[in-house]
C-alpha positions in Angstrom: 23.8 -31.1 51.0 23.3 -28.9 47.6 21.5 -31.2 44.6 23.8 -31.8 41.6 23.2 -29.7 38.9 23.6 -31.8 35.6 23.3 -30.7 32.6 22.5 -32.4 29.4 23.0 -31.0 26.4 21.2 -31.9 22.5 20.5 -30.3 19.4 19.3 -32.5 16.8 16.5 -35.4 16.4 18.1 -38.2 17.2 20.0 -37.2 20.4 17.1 -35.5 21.6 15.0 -39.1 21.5 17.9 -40.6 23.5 18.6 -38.1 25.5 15.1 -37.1 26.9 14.1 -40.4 29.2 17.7 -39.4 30.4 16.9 -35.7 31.2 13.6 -37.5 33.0 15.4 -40.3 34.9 17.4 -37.8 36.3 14.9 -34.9 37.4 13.4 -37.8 39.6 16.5 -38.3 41.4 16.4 -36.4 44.6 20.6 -35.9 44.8 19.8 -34.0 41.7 18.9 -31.2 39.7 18.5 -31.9 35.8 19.3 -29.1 34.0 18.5 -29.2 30.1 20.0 -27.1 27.7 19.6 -27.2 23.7 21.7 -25.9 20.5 18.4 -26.7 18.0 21.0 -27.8 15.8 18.4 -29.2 13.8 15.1 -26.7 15.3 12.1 -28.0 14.1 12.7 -32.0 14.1 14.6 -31.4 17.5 11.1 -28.9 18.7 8.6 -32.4 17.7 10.5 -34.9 20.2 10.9 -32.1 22.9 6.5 -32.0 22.4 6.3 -35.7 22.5 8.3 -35.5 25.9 7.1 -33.0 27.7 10.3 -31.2 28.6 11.0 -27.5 28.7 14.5 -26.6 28.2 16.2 -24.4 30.9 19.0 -22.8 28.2 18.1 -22.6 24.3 20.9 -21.4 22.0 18.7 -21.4 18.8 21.8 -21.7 16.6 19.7 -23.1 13.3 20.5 -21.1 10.2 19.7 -21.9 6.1 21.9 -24.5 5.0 24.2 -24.1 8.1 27.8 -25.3 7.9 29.7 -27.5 10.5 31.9 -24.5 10.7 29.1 -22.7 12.2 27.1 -24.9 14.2 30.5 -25.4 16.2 31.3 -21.7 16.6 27.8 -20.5 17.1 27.4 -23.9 20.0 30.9 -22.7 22.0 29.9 -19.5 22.4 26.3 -20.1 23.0 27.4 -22.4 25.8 29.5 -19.8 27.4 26.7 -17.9 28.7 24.6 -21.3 29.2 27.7 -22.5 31.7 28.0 -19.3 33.4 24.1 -19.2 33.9 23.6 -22.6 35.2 26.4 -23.3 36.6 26.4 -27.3 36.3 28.3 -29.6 38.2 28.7 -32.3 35.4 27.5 -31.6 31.6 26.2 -34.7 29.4 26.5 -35.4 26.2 25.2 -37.6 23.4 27.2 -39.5 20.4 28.8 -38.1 18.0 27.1 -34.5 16.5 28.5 -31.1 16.5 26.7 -30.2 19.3 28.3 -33.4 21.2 31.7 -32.1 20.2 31.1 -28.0 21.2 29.4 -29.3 24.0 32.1 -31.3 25.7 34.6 -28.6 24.9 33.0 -26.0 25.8 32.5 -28.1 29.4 36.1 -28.9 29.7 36.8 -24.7 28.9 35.1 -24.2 32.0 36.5 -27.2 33.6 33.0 -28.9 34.1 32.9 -32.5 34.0 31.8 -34.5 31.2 29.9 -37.8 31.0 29.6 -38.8 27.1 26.1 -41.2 26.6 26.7 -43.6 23.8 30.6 -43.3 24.0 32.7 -46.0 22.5 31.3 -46.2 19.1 34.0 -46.3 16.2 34.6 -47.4 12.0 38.0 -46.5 12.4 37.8 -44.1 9.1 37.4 -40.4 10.4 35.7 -39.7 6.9 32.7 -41.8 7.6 30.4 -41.6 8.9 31.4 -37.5 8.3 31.6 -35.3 11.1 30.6 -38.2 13.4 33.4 -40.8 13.6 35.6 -37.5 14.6 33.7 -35.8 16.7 32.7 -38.9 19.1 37.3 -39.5 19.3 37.3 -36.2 20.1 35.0 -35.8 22.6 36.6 -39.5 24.0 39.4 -37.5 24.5 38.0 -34.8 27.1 35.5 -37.1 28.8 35.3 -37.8 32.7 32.3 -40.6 32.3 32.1 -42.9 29.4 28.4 -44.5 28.9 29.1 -47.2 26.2 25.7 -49.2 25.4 27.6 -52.6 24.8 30.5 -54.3 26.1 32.4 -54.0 22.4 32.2 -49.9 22.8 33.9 -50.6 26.0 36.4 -52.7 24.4 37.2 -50.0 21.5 38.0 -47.3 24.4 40.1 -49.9 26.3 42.2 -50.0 23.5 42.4 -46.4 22.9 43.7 -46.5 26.4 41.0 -45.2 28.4 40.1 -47.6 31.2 38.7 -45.2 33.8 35.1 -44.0 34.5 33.5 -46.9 31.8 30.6 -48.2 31.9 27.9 -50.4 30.4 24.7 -49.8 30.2 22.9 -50.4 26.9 21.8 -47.5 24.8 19.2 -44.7 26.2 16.6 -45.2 22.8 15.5 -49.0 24.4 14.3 -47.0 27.3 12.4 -44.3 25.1 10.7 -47.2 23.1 9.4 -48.0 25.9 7.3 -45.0 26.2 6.4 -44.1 22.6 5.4 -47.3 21.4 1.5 -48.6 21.8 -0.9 -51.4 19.9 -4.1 -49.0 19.6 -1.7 -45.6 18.3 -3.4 -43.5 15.8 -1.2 -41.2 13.7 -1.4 -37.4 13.1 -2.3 -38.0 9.4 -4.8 -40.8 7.5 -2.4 -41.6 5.2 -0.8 -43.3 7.7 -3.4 -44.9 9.5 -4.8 -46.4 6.3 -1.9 -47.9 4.4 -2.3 -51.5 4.3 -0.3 -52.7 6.7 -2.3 -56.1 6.7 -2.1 -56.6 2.9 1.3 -55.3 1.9 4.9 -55.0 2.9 5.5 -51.3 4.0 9.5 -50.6 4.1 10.4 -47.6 6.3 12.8 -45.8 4.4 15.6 -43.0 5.8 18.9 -41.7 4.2 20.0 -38.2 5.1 23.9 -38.9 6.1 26.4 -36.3 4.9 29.2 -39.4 3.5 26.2 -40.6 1.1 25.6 -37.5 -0.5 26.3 -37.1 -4.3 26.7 -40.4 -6.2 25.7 -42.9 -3.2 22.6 -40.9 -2.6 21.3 -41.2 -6.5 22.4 -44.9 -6.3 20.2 -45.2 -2.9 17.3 -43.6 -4.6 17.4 -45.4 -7.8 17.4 -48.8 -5.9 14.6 -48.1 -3.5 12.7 -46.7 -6.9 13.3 -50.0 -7.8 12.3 -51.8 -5.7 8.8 -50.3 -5.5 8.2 -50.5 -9.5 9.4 -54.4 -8.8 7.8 -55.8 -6.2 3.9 -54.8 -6.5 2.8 -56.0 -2.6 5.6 -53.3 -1.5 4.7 -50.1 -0.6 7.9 -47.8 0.5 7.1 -45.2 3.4 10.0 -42.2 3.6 9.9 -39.2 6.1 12.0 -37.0 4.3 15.2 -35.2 5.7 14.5 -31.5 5.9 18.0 -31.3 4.8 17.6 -29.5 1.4 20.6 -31.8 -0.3 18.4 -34.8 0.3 15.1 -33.2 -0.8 16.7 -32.1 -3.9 17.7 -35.9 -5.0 14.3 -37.3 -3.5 12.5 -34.8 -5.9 14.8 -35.8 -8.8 15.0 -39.8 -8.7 11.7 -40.6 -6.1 8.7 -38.2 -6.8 6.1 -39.6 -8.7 7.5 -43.3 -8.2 4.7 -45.8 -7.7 3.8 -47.4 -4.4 6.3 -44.9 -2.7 4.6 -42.7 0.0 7.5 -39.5 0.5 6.2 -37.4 3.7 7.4 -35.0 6.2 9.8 -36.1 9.2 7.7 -37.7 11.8 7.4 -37.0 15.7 9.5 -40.0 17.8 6.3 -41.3 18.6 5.0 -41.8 15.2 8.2 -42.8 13.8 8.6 -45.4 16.7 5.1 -46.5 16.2 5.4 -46.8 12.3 8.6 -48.8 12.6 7.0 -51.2 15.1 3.7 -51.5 11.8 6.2 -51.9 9.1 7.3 -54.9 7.6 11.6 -54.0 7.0 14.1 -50.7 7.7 16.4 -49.6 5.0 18.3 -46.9 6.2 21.3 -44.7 7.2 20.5 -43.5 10.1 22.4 -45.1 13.4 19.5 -44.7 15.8 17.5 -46.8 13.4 19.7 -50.0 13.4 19.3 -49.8 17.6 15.1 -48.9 17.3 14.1 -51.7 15.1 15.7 -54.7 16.5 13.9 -54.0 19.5 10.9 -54.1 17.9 11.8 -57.2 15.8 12.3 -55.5 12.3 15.1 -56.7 10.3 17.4 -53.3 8.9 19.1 -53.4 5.9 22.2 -50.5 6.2 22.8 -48.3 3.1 26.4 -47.8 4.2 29.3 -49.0 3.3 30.2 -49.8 6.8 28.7 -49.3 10.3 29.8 -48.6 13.9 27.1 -51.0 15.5 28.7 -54.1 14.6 26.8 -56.0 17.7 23.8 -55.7 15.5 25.4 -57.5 12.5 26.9 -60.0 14.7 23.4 -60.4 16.2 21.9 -61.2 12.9 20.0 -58.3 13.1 21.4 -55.8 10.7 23.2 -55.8 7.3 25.2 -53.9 5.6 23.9 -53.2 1.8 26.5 -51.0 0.9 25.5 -47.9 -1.7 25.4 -49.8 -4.8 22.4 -49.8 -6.8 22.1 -53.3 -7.6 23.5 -54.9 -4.1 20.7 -53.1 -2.4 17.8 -54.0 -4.4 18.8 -57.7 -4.0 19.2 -57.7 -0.3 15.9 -56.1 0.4 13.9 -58.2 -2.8 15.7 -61.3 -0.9 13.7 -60.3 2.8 10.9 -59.6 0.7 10.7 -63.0 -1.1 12.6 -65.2 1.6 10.4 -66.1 4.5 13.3 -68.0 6.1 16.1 -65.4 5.2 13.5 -62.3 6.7 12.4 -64.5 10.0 16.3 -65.6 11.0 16.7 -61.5 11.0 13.4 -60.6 12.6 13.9 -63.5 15.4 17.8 -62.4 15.9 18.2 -60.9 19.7 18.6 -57.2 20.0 22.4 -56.4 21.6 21.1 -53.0 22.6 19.2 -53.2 26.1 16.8 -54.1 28.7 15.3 -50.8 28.9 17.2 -49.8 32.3 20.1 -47.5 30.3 18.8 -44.2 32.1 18.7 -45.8 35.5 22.3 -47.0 34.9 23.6 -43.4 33.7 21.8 -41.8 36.7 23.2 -44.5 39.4 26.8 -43.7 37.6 26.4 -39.9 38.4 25.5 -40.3 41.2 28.0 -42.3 41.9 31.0 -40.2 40.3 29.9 -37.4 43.1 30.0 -40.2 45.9 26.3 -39.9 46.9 25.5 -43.2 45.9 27.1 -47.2 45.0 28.8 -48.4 42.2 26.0 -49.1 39.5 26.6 -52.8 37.9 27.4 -53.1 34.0 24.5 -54.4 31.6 25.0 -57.7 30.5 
């Protein structure tokens, strides 16, 4: 009997960290043959977490361009993946989230009438403006899916109500399982700085904020809190890898540089990111990977958002939403920094988001789907 050829397909950071103990899991399968293909929506952060990995890409479309537009990342990805498809020929494409590459990815599978098995589907605000493309992109790619991967039972829920009640499953989200690679008590980082900030002696806060929806005014309010906070609170020390994105350098320069106690550096590797969070003290961010990564590791993560589609992890005590207002985030964050009792009931809080067995689950699912294999059981 042939092997399955299935395809995953990523283009930025963040999907590429979930997505690559995926593409692993699979190639150890022997029903099948794991095909990887990238968009390098974002090239040079997506190029460090392929290094970290290990994996060689079978199809690269190499669509970055200066200050790309959504416009074009979504063209240049459909007709990229044309040729990709008609190379490869995969039996069943995967894709991740919620990105433009997610959304040109499924389509351009269901063009060529290819299966589709969406990891991380499920996730919603219910505002198609925010997060901006995501919330959008993940319906739309809901809509042409033949697998749905939710990491919790609530995702489920959300496409049950949609009316979609066929191929779901749950299976807890992919980044547990790549934690549990990365992450290691005797790491050494790629630069000093790094290794010698005090992690002993002062609170380091991880710091991220890149999201399209926060810039302009939320973005300056974001900065002037977190320069705040540092000028405030002298046994802080703030640690931000810095968006490549040049809107977000632009305000970091203007309202951050030159801000005491605050450390601004390039983006880091997964494996130094993972390996920072699990040294630092609090997360205060806008990223959605982040609010899954540092529960895990016991961090509390304090969301500049002004509303998030993880709600497990603010049920779970985890996670809170600090909005974009200047003065609500500064008193949220000095709060965990002052209030032992306030930061331990956070740090303490169980993690919704896995056992580490996501991949396994995805893989037994495919499998599966192609009648090779049994029925995989939900997470729970």
């Amino acid at each position: 009997m042939d092997k399955l050829r299935i395809m995953s397909v990523f283009g930025t950071r963040p999907e590429a960290i979930k997505m690559a103990p995926l593409v692993r899991e699979l190639a150890t399968r022997p029903e099948i043959e794991s095909l990887c293909c990238v968009t390098a929506q974002h090239r040079q952060m997506l190029d460090s977490v392929l290094e970290v990995f290990k994996l060689k890409p079978d199809w690269d479309l190499d669509i970055m361009t200066p200050r790309q537009t959504l416009s074009t990342i979504t063209s240049k990805c459909l007709l990229g993946m044309d040729e990709a498809i008609d190379t490869l020929k995969p039996d069943m494409i995967l894709v991740h989230g919620d990105t433009s590459t997610t959304f040109a990815g499924a389509l351009s599978a269901f063009y060529h009438q290819v299966p589709v098995g969406h990891v991380e589907a499920g996730l919603r605000t219910y505002d198609k403006y925010s997060p901006f493309p995501e919330e959008m992109n993940r319906k739309l790619v809901s809509a042409i899916a033949d697998l749905y991967f939710c990491p919790t039972e609530n995702n489920r829920e959300n496409l049950i109500r949609e009316g979609i009640t066929q191929g779901l499953f749950v299976t807890g989200n992919t980044v547990i399982d790549a934690l549990r690679t990365t992450v290691r008590p005797d790491y050494r980082f790629s630069t000093e700085e790094l290794n010698q900030l005090p992690y002993q002696e002062k609170k380091i806060l991880l710091v991220t904020c890149h999201r399209r929806e926060n810039y302009g005014e939320p973005m300056k309010n974001i900065m002037l809190a977190l320069r705040q906070i540092a000028e405030e609170n002298q046994d802080v020390e703030l640690v931000y890898p810095v968006h490549l994105s040049p809107v977000v350098r632009e305000s970091v320069d203007r309202y951050l540089r030159g801000a005491p106690r605050v450390h601004l550096i390039d983006p880091l590797p997964a494996d130094e990111m993972h390996n920072l969070m699990a040294r630092c003290y609090l997360v205060l961010t806008d990223s959605g990977g982040l609010q899954e990564e540092a529960p895990a590791l016991g961090k509390p993560v304090l969301v500049m958002r002004r509303e998030t589609e993880r709600p497990e992890a603010v049920k779970a005590g985890t996670v809170k939403l600090a909005g974009v207002v200047q003065d609500d985030i500064v008193t949220m964050a000095e709060r965990l920094i002052r209030d032992g009792d306030a930061y331990r009931a956070m740090a303490h809080a169980v993690n919704p988001y896995g056992d580490g067995n996501a991949c396994r689950r995805i893989a037994d699912a495919v499998v599966w789907h192609f009648g090779r294999g049994p029925k995989p059981e939900d997470y729970r």
